[in-house]
N, C-alpha and C positions, 0 to 999 in steps of 0.2 A: 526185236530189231537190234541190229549190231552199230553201235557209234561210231562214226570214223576216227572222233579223237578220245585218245586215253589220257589217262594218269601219267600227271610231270609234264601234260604237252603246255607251252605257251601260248595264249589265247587272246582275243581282242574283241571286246565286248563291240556289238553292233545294234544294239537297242536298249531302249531304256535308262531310268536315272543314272547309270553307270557309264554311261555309251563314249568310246573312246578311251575306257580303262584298259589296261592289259595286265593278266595276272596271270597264274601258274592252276593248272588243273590237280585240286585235290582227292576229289571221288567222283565217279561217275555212275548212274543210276538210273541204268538203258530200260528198265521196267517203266519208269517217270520221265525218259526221254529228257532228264537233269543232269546235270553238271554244277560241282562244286570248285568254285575259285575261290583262290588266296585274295581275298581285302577285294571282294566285289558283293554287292549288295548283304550291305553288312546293316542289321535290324539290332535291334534294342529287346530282348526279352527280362520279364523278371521271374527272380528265381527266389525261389523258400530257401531258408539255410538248409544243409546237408550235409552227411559228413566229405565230400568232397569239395565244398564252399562253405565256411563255416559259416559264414557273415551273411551270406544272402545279398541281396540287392540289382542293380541292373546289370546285366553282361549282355556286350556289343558279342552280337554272333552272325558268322558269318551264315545266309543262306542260299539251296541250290539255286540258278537260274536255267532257262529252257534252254537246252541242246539249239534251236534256231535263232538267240541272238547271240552266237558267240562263233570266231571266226579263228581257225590255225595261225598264227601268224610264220610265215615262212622265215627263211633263211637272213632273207634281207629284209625282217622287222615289218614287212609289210602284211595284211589281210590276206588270207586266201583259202580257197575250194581247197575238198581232200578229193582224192580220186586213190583206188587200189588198181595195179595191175601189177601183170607176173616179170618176173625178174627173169634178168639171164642166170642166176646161181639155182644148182638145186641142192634141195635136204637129202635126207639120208635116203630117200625111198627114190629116189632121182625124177620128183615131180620139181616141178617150176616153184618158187616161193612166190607169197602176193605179199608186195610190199605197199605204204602209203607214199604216196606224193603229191606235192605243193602244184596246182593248173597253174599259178602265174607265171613262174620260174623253171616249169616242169624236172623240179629235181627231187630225188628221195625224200624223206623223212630219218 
């Protein structure tokens, strides 16, 4: 299944301990129907020393949450549905582009 929101989108957490955070989309992981945010449901793991942590001990890490509590937030910082439809521009093959957009505001992405 294809996600409506990608990588670098700004997002607005709608459920759970986090709920009413907003952070920055870092991965997405449409196999797990997960998404990865910047400083949102951030866990506590421990780690062995290694050679890229000498020390070992706890590190705060960030982990994904599910694709349905997280919300686009539009133009004007507010929540909002994603919807695709086609553009008036076309590509090279002179088909119509499908672009995303904001249902509150009904304006691109």
């Amino acid at each position: 299944m294809k996600l409506k929101i990608k990588k670098n989108d700004t997002v607005v957490v709608i459920a759970g301990n986090d709920k009413g955070k907003t952070g920055r989309v870092l991965e997405v992981i449409p196999d797990k129907m997960r998404i990865l945010v910047e400083g949102i449901n951030i866990r506590v793991k421990a780690t062995r020393p290694n050679p890229n942590n000498q020390q070992g001990g706890l590190v705060h890490k960030e982990m994904p949450v599910h694709y349905s509590n997280v919300m686009l937030m539009d133009a004007d910082k507010n929540p909002s549905r994603v919807g695709i439809r086609l553009s008036n521009k076309l590509d090279s093959k002179g088909k119509a582009i499908k672009v995303r957009y904001t249902k509150s505001n009904d304006k691109e992405i």
